[in-house]
Z-matrix of the N, CA and C atoms (Angstrom, degrees):
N
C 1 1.458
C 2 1.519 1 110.16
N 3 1.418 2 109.68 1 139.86
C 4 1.767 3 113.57 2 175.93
C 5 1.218 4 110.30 3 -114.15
N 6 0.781 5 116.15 4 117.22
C 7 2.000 6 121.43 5 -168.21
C 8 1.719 7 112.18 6 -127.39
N 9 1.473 8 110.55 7 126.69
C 10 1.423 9 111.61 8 160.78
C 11 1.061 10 129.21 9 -76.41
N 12 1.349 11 154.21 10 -177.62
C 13 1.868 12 148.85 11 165.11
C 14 1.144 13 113.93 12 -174.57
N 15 1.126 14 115.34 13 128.78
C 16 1.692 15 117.00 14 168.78
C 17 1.979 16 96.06 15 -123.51
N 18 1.489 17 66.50 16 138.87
C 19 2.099 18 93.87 17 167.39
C 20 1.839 19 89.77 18 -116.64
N 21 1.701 20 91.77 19 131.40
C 22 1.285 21 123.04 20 176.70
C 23 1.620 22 108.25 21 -108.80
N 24 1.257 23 104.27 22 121.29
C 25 1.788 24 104.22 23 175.09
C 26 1.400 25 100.18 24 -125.91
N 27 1.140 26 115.60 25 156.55
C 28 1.399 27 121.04 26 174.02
C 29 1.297 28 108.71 27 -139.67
N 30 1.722 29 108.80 28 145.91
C 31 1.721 30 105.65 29 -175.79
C 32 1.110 31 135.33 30 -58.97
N 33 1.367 32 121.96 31 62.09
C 34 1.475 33 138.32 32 -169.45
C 35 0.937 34 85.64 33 -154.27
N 36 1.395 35 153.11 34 -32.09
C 37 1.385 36 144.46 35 -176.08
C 38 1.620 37 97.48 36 97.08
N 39 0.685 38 139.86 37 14.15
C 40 1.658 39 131.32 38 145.03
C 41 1.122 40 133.33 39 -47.69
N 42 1.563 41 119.89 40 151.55
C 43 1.632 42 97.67 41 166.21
C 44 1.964 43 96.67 42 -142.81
N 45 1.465 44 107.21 43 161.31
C 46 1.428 45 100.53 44 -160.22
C 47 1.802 46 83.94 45 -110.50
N 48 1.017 47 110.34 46 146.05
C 49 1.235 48 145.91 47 161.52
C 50 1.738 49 123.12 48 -125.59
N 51 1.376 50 109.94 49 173.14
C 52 1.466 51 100.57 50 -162.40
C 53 1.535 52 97.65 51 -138.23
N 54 1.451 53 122.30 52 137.80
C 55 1.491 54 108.72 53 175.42
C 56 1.900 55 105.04 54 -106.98
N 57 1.539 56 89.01 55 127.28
C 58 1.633 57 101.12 56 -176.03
C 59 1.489 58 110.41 57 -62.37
N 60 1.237 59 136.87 58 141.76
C 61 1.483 60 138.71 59 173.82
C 62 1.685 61 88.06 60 -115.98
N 63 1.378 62 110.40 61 132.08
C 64 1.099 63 120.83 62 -175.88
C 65 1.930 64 105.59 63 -96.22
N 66 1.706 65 121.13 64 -7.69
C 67 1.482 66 127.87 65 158.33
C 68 1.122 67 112.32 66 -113.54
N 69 1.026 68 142.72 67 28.74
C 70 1.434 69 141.40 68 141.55
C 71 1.425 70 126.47 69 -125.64
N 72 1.393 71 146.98 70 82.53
C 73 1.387 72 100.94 71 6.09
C 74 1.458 73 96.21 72 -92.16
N 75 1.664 74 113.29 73 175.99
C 76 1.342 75 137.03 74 -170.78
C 77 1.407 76 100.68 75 -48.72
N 78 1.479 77 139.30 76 145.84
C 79 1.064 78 141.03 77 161.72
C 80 1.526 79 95.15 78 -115.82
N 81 1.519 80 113.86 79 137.35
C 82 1.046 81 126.38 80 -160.81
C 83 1.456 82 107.02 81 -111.94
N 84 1.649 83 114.59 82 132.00
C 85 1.729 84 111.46 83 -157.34
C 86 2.104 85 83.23 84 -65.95
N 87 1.090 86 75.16 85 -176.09
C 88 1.464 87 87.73 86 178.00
C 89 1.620 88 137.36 87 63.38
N 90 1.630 89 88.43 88 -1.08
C 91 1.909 90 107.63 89 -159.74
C 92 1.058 91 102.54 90 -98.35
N 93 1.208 92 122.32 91 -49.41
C 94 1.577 93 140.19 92 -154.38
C 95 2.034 94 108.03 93 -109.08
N 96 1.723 95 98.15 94 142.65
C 97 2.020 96 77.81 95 -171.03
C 98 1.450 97 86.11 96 -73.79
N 99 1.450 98 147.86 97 -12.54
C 100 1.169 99 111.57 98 -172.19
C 101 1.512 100 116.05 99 -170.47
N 102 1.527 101 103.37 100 132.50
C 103 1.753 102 95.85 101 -154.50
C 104 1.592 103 94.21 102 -140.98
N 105 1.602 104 106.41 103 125.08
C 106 1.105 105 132.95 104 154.29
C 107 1.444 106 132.93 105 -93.65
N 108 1.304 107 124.91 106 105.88
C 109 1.902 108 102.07 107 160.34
C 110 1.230 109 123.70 108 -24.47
N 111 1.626 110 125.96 109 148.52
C 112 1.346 111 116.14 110 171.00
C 113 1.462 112 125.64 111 69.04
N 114 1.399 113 119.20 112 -34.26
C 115 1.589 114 127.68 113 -157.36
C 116 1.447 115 93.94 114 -60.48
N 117 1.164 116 132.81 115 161.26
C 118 1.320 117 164.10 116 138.10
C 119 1.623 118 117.01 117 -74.03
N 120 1.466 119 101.80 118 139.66
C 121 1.672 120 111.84 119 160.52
C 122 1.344 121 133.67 120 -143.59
N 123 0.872 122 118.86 121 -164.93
C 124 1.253 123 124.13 122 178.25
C 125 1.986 124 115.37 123 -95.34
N 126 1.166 125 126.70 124 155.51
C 127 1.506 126 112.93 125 171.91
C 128 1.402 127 105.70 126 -80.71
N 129 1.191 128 98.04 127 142.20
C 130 1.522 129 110.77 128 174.98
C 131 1.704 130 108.88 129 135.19
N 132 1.419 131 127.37 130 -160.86
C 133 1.450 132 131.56 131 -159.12
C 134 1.649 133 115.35 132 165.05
N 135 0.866 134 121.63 133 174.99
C 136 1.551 135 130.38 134 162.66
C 137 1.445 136 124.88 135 -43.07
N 138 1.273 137 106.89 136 126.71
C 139 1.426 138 94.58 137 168.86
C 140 1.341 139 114.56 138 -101.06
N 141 1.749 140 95.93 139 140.96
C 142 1.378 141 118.53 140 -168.36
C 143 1.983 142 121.68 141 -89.98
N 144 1.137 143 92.37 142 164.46
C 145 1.698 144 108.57 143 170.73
C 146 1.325 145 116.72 144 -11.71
N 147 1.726 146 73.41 145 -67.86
C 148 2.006 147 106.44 146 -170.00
C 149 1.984 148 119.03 147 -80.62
N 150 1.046 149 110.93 148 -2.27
C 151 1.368 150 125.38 149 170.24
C 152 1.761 151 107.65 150 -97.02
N 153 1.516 152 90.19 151 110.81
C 154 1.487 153 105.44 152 175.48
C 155 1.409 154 127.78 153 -85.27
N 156 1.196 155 92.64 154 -17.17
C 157 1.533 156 90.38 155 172.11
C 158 2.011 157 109.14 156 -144.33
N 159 1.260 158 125.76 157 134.55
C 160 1.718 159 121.41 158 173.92
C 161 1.207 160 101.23 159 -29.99
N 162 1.989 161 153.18 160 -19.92
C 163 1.198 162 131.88 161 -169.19
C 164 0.850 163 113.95 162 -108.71
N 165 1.767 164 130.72 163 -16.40
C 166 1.619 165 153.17 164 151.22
C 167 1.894 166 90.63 165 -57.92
N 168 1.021 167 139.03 166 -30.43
C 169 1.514 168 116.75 167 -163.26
C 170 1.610 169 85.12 168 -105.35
N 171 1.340 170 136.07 169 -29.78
C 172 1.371 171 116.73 170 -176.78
C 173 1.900 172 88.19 171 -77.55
N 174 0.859 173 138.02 172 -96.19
C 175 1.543 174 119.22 173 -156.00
C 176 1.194 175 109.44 174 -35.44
N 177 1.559 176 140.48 175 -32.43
C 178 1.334 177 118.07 176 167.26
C 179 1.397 178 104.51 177 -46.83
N 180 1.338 179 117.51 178 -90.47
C 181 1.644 180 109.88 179 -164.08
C 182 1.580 181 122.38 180 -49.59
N 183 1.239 182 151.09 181 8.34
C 184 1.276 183 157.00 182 133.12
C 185 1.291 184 125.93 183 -56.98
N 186 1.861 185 98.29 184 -51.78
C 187 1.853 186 94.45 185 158.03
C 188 1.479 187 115.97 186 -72.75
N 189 1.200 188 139.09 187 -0.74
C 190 1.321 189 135.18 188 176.02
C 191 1.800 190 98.22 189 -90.09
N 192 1.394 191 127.02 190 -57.46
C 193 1.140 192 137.30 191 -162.57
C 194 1.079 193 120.15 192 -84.09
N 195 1.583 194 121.55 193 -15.56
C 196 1.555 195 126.04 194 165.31
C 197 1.201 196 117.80 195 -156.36
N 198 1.554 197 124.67 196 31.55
C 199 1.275 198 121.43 197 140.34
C 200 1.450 199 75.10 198 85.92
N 201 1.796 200 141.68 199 58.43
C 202 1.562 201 111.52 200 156.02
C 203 1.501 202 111.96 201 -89.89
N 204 1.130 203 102.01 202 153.29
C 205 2.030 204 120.55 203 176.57
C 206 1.258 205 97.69 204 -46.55
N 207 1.472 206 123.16 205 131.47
C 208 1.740 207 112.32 206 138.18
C 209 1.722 208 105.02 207 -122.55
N 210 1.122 209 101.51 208 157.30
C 211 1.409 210 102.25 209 165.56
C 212 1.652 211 134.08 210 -7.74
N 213 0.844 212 151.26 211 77.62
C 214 1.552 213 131.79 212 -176.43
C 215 2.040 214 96.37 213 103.61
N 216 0.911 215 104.48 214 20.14
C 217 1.785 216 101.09 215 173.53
C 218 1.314 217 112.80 216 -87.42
N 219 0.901 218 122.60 217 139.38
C 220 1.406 219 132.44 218 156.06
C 221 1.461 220 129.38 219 -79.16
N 222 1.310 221 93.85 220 -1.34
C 223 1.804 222 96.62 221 173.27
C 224 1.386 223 115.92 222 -83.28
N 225 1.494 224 109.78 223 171.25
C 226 1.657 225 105.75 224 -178.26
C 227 1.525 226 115.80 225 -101.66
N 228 1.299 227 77.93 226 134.05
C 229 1.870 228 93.62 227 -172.84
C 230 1.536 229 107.04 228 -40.35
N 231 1.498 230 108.66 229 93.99
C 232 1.866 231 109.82 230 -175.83
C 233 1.452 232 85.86 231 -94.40
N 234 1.619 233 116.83 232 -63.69
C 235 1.691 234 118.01 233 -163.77
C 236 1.844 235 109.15 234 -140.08
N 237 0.961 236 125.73 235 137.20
C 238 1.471 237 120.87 236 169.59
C 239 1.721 238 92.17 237 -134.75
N 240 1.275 239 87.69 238 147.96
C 241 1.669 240 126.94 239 -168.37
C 242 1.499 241 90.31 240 -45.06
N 243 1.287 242 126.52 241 167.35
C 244 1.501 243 127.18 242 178.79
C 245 1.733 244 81.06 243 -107.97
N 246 1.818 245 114.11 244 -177.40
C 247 1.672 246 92.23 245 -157.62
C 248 1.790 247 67.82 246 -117.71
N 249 1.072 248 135.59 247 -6.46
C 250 1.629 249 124.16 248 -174.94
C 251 2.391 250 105.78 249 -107.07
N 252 1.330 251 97.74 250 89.44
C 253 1.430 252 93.24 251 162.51
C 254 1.297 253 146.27 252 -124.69
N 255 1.493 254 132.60 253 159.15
C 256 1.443 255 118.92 254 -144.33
C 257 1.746 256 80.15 255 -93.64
N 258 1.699 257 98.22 256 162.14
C 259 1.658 258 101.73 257 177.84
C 260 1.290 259 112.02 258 -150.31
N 261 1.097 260 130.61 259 141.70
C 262 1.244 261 150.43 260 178.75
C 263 1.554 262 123.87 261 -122.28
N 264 1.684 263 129.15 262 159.99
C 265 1.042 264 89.25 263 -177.87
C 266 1.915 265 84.22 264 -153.25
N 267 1.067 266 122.56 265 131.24
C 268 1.205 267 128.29 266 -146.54
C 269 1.826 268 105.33 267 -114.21
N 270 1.490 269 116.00 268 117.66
C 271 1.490 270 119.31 269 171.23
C 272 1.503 271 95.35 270 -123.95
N 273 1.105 272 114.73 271 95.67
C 274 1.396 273 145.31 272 155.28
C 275 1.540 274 100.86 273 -44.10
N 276 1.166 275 133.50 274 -73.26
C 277 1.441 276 143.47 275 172.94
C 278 1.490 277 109.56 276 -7.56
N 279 1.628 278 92.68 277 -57.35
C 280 1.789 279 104.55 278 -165.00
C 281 1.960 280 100.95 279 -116.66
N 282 1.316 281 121.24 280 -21.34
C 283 1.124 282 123.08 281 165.68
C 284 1.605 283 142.46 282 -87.54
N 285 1.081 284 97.36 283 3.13
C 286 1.631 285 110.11 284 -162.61
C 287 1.953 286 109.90 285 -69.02
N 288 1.502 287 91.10 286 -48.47
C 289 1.799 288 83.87 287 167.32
C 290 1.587 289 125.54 288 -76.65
N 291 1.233 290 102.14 289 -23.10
C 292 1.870 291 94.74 290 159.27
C 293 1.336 292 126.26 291 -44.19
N 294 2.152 293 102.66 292 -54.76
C 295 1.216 294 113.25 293 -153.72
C 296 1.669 295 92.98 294 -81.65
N 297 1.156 296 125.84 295 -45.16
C 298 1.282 297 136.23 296 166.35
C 299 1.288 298 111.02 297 -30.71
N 300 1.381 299 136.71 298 -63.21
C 301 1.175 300 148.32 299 -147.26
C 302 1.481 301 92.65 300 -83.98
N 303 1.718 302 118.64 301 -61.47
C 304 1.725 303 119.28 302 -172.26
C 305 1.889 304 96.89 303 -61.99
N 306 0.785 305 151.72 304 -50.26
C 307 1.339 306 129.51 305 173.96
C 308 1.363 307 131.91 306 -86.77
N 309 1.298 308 108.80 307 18.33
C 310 1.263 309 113.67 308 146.18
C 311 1.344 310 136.07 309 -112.03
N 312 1.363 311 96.52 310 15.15
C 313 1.397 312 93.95 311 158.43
C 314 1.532 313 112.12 312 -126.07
N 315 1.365 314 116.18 313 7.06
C 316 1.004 315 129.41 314 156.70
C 317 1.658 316 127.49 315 -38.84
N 318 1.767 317 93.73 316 -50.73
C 319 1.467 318 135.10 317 -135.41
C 320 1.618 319 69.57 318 -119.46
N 321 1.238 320 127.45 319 14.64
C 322 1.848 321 116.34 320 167.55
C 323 2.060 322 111.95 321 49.34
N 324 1.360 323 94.20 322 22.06
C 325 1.782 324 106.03 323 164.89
C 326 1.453 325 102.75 324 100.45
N 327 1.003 326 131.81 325 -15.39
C 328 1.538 327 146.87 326 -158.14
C 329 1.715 328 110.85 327 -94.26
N 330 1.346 329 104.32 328 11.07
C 331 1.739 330 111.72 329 163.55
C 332 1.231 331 111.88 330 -53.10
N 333 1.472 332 136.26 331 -73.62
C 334 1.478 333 146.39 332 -171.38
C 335 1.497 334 101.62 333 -43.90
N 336 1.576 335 126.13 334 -29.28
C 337 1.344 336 107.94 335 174.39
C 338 1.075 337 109.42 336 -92.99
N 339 1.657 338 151.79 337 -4.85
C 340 1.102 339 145.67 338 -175.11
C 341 1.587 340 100.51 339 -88.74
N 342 1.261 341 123.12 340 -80.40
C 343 1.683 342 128.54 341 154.97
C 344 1.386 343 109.82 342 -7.89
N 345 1.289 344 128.47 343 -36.19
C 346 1.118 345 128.48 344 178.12
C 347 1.841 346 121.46 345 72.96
N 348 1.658 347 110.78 346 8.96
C 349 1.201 348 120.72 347 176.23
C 350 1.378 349 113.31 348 -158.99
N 351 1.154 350 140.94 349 162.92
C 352 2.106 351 141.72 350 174.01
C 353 1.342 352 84.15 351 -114.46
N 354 1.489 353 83.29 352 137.31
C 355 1.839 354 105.01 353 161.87
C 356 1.123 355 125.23 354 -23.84
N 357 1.380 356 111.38 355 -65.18
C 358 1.556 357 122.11 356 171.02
C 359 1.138 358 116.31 357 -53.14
N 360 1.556 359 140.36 358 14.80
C 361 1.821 360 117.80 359 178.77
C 362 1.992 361 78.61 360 -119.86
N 363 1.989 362 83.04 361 163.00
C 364 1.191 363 102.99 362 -178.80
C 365 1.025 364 115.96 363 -54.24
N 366 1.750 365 148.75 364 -170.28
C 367 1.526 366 138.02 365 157.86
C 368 1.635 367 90.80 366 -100.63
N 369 1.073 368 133.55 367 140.40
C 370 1.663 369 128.35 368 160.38
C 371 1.490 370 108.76 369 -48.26
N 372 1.972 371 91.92 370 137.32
C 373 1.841 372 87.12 371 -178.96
C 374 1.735 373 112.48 372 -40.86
N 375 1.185 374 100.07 373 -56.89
C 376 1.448 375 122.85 374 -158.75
C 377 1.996 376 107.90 375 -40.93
N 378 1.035 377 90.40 376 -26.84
C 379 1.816 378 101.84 377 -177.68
C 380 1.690 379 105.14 378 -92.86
N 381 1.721 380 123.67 379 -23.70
C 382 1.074 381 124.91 380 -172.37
C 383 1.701 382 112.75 381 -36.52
N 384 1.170 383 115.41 382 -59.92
C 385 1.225 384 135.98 383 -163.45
C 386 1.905 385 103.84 384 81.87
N 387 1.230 386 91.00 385 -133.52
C 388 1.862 387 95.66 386 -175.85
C 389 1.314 388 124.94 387 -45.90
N 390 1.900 389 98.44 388 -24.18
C 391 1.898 390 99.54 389 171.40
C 392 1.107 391 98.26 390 -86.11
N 393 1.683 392 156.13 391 33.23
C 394 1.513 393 132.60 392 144.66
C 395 1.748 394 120.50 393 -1.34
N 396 1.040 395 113.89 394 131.76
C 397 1.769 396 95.81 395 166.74
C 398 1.649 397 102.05 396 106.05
N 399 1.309 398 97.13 397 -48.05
C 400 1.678 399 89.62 398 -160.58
C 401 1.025 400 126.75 399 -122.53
N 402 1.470 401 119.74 400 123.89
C 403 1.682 402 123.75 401 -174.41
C 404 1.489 403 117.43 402 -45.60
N 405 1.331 404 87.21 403 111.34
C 406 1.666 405 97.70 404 173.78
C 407 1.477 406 123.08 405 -121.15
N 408 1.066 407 122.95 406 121.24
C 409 1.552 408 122.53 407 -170.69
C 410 1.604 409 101.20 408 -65.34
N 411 1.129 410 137.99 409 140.13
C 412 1.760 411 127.82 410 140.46
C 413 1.464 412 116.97 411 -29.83
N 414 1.519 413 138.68 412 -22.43
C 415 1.234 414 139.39 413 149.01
C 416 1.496 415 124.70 414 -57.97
N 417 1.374 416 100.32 415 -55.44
C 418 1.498 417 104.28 416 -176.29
C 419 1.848 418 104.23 417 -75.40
N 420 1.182 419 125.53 418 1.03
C 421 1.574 420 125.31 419 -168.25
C 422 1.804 421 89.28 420 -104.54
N 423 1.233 422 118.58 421 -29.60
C 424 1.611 423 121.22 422 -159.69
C 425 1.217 424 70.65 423 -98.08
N 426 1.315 425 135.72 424 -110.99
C 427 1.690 426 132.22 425 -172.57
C 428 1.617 427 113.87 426 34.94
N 429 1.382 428 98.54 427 -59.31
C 430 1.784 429 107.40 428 -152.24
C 431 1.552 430 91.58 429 -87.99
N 432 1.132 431 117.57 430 -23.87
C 433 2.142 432 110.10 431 160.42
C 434 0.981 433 106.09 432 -77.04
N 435 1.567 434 101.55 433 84.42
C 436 1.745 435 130.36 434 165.21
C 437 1.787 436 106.10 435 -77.26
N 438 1.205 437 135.23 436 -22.07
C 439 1.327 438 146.08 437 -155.76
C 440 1.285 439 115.41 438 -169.22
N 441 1.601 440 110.94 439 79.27
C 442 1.558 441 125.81 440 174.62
C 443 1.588 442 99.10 441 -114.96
N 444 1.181 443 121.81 442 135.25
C 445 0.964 444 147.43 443 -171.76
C 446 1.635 445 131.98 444 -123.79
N 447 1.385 446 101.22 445 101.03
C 448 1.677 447 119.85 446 -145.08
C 449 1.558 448 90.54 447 -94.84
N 450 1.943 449 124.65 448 135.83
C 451 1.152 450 116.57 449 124.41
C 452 2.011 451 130.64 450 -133.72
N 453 0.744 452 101.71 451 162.63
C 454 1.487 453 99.87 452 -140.33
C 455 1.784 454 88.73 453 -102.34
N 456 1.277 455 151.66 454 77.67
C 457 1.319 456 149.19 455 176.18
C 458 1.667 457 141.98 456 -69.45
N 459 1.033 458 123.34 457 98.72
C 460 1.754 459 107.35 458 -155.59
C 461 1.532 460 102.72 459 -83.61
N 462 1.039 461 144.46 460 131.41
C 463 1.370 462 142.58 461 -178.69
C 464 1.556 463 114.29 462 -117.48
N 465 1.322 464 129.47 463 164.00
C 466 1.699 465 115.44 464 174.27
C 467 1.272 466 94.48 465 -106.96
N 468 1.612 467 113.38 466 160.15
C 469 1.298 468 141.36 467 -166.13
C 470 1.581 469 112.30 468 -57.73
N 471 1.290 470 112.10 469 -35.98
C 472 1.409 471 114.38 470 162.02
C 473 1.239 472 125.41 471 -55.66
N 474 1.317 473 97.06 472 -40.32
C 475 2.038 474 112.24 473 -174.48
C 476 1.407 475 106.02 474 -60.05
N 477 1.834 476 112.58 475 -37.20
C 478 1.387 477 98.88 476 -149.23
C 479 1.786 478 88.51 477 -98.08
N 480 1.178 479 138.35 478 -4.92
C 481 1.456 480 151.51 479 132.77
C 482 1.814 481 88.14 480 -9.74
N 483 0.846 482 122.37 481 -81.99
C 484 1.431 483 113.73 482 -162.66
C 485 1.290 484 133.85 483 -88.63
N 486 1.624 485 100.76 484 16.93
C 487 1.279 486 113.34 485 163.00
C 488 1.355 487 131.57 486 -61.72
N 489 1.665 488 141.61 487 139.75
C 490 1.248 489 129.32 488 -133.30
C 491 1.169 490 85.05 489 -166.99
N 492 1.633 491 134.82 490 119.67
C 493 1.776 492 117.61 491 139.07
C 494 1.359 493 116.62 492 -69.15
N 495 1.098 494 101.46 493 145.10
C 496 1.242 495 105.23 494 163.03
C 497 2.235 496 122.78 495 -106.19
N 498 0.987 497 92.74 496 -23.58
C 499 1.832 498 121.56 497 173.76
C 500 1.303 499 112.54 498 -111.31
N 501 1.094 500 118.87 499 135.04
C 502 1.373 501 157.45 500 109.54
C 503 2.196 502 95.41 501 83.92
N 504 1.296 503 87.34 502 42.95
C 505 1.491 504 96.72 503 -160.18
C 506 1.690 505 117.69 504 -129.90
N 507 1.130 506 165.51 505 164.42
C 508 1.320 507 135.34 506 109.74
C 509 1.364 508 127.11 507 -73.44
N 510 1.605 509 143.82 508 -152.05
C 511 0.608 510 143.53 509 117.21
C 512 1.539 511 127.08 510 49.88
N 513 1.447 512 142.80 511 105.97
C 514 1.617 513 118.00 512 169.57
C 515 1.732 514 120.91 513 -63.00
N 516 1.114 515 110.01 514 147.16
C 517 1.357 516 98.07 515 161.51
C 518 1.212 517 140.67 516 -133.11
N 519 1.187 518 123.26 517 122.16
C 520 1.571 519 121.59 518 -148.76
C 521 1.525 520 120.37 519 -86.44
N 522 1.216 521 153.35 520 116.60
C 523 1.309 522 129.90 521 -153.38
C 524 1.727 523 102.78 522 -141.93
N 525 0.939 524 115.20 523 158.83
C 526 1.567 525 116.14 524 164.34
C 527 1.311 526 125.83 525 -75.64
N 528 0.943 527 120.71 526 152.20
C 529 1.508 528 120.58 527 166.45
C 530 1.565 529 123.34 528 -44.53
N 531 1.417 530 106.13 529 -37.20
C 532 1.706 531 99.44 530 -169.36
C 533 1.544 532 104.55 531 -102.65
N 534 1.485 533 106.48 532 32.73
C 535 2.003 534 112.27 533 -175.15
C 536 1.580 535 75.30 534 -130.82
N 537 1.008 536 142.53 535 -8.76
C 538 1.625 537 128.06 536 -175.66
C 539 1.212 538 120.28 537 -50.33
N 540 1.605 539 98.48 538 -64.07
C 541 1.483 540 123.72 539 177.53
C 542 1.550 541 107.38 540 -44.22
N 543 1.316 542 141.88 541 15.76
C 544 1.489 543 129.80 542 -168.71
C 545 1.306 544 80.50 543 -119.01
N 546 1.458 545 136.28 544 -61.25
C 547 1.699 546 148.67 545 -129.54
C 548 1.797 547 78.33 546 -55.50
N 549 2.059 548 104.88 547 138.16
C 550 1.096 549 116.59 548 145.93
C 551 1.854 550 119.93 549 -81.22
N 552 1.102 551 123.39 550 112.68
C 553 1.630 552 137.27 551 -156.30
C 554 1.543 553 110.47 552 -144.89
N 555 1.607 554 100.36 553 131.77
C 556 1.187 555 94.40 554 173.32
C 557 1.153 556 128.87 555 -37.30
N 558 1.185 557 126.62 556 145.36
C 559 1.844 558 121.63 557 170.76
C 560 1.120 559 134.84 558 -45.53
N 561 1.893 560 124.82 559 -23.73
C 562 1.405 561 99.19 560 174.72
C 563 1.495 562 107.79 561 -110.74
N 564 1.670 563 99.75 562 -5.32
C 565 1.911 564 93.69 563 154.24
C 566 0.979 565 114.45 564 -60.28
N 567 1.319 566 134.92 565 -39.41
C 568 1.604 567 122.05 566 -159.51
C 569 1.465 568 113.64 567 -72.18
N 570 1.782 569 102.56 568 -38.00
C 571 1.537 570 112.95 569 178.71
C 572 1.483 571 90.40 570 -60.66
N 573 1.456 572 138.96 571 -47.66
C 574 1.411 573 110.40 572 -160.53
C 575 1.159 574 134.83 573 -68.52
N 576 1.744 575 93.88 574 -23.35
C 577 1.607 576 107.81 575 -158.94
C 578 1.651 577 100.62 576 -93.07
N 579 1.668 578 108.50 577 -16.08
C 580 1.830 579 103.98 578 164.39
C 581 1.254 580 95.95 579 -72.71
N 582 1.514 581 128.21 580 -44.17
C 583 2.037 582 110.60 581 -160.71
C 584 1.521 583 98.16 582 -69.94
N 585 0.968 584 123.68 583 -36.29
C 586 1.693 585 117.17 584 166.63
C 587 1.793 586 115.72 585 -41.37
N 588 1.445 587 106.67 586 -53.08
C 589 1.287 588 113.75 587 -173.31
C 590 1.645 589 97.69 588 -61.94
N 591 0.898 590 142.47 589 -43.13
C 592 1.321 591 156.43 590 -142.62
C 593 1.733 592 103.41 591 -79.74
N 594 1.515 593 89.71 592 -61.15
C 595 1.952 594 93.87 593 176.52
C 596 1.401 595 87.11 594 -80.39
N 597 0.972 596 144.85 595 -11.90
C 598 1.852 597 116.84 596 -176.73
C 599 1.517 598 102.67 597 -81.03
N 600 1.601 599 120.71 598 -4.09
C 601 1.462 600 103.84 599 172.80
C 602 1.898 601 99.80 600 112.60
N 603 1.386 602 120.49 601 -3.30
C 604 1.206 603 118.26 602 -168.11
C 605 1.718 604 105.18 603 -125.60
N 606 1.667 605 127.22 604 131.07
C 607 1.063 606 94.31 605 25.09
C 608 1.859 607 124.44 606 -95.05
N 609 1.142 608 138.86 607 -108.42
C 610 1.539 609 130.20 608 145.39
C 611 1.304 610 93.19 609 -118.44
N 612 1.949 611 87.64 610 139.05
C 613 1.507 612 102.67 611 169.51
C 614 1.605 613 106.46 612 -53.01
N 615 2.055 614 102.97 613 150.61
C 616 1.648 615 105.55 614 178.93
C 617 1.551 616 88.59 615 -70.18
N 618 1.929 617 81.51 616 162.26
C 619 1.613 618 109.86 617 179.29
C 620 1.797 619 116.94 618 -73.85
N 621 1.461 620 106.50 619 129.10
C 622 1.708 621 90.38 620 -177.17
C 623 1.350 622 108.25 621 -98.56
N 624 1.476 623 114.86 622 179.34
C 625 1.154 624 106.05 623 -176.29
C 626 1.788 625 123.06 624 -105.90
């Protein structure tokens, strides 16, 4: 899988996430690699056909998901990209016990309860999405995000004032850093949006004595 993502922070230390409604519009079993009720994500999606390059498919899905400006748009200035962003670039395939390993011990061992699952258990059919049918570990589902593609955006509090979905979303939602760790989220959002928490300085090392 090749995937774009942006993490949105704003100077309050927030970060916006989006909660998926699986009937508005319909998410269709079989469409998506992976669908939860309720779950939360990150903005962004697959990169497509028609996206020539990972930074042509992240402004595609931003102008789809929040109305961003491009040149010659007719939409209303809700959000345009800031022009300085942090980037990362994620092979799960060959990285997953690194990234796994540095935030969990970050997180003082207590990852598997935030994630809300260990590698080793099945994913529930019902969340499979297009793999219906077939036992899939949360390893072997993260595995195949060989090419996720992280950018990390700081915006001011006014800016994010006019943040808006427009897809497959309600509502923004703004959260702190130390309420993150609860959000049910796809799996390699969640890993991203803890390794985010992680270089942002959170959580704090325990107190010694």
């Amino acid at each position: 899988m090749r995937t774009v993502n942006l993490i949105i922070r704003n100077e309050d230390g927030l970060y916006l996430v989006q909660r998926r409604d699986v009937f508005v519009p319909k998410f269709e079993p079989g469409k998506y690699p992976f669908l939860f009720p309720g779950a939360c994500s990150l903005v962004g999606g697959g990169i497509e056909e028609t996206d020539k390059t990972p930074v042509e498919g992240l402004e595609r899905e931003v102008e789809e998901e929040l109305g961003l400006e491009r040149e010659g748009s007719e939409k209303l200035d809700r959000f345009t990209l800031p022009s300085r962003l942090d980037y990362r670039l994620y092979d799960f395939s060959k990285q997953l016990d690194d990234v796994f390993g540095r935030i969990n011990e970050a997180y003082h061992g207590n990852l598997p309860a935030f994630l809300g699952f260990k590698l080793d258990e099945l994913i529930p059919e019902e969340a499979a999405g297009k793999w219906r049918g077939k036992k899939l570990t949360y390893k072997d589902w993260l595995s195949g995000e060989d090419e996720y593609h992280l950018w990390v955006a700081d915006i001011s509090s006014d800016v994010s004032k006019k943040i808006r979905f427009e897809e497959g979303s309600r509502s923004p939602i703004w959260l702190p850093a130390d309420s993150g760790n609860s959000l049910v989220m796809v799996p390699s959002d969640k890993l991203a949006l803890l390794d985010e928490f992680v270089y942002a300085g959170y959580p704090k090392p325990k107190a010694t004595k």
